[in-house]
C-alpha positions in Angstrom: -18.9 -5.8 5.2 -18.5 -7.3 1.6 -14.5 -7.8 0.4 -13.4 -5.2 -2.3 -10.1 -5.7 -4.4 -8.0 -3.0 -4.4 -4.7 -1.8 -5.6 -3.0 0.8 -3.5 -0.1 2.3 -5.3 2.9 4.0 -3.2 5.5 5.6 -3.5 8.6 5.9 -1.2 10.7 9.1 -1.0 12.2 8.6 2.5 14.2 5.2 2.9 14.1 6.0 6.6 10.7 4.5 6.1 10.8 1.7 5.0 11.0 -1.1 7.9 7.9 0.4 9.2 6.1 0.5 5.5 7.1 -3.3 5.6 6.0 -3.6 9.3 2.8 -2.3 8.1 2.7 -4.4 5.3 2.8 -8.0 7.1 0.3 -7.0 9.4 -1.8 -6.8 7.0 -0.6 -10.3 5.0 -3.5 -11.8 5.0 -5.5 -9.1 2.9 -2.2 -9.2 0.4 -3.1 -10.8 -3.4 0.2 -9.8 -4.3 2.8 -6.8 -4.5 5.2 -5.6 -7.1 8.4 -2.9 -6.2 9.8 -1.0 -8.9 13.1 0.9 -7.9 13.7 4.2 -9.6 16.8 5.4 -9.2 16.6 8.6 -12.1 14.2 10.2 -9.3 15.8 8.4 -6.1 12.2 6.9 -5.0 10.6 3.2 -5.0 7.3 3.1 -6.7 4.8 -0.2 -5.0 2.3 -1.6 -5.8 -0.3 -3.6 -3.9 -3.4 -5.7 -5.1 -6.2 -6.6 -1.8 -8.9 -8.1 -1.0 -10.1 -7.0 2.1 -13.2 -4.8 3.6 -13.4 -1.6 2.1 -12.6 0.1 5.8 -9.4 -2.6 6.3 -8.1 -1.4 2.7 -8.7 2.8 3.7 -6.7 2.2 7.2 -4.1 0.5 5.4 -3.8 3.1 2.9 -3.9 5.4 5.9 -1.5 4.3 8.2 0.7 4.0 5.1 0.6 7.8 3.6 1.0 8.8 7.6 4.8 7.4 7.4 7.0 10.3 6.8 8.5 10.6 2.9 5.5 8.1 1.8 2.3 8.5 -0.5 -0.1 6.1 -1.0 -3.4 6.1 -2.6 -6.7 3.2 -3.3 -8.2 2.8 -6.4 -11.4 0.0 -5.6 -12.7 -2.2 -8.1 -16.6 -2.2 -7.7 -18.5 -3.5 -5.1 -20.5 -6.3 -6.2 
């Protein structure tokens, strides 16, 4: 299956969550272009964002196993397939 690049943006409610969002995370290092973490403390959550390339079905598990984690949302946005 062909690469895609991705961004999955998420957002943290639950700071109970986040070891396992970062355990999540560096398993899946070596799909990770980059990753930016914006703190918003007006609405007490972390905004994050994540650039990938990686197989379309690596990039949907990720953003899976992510938005299963209790007090987080994540979502894909795909650039085309080419």
């Amino acid at each position: 299956m062909d690469a895609r690049v991705a961004i999955i943006g998420i957002i943290v409610e639950e700071e109970s969550s986040v070891e396992e969002l970062n355990q999540i995370l560096h398993e899946y290092g070596a799909y990770i272009i980059g990753r930016m973490g914006i703190p918003y403390p007006k609405k007490d959550i972390n905004i994050i964002s994540i650039a990938v390339d990686a197989p379309q079905n690596v990039i949907s598990a990720l953003s899976g196993k992510l938005g299963n984690l209790p007090g987080i949302s994540s979502k894909a946005a795909y650039s085309r397939a080419k």
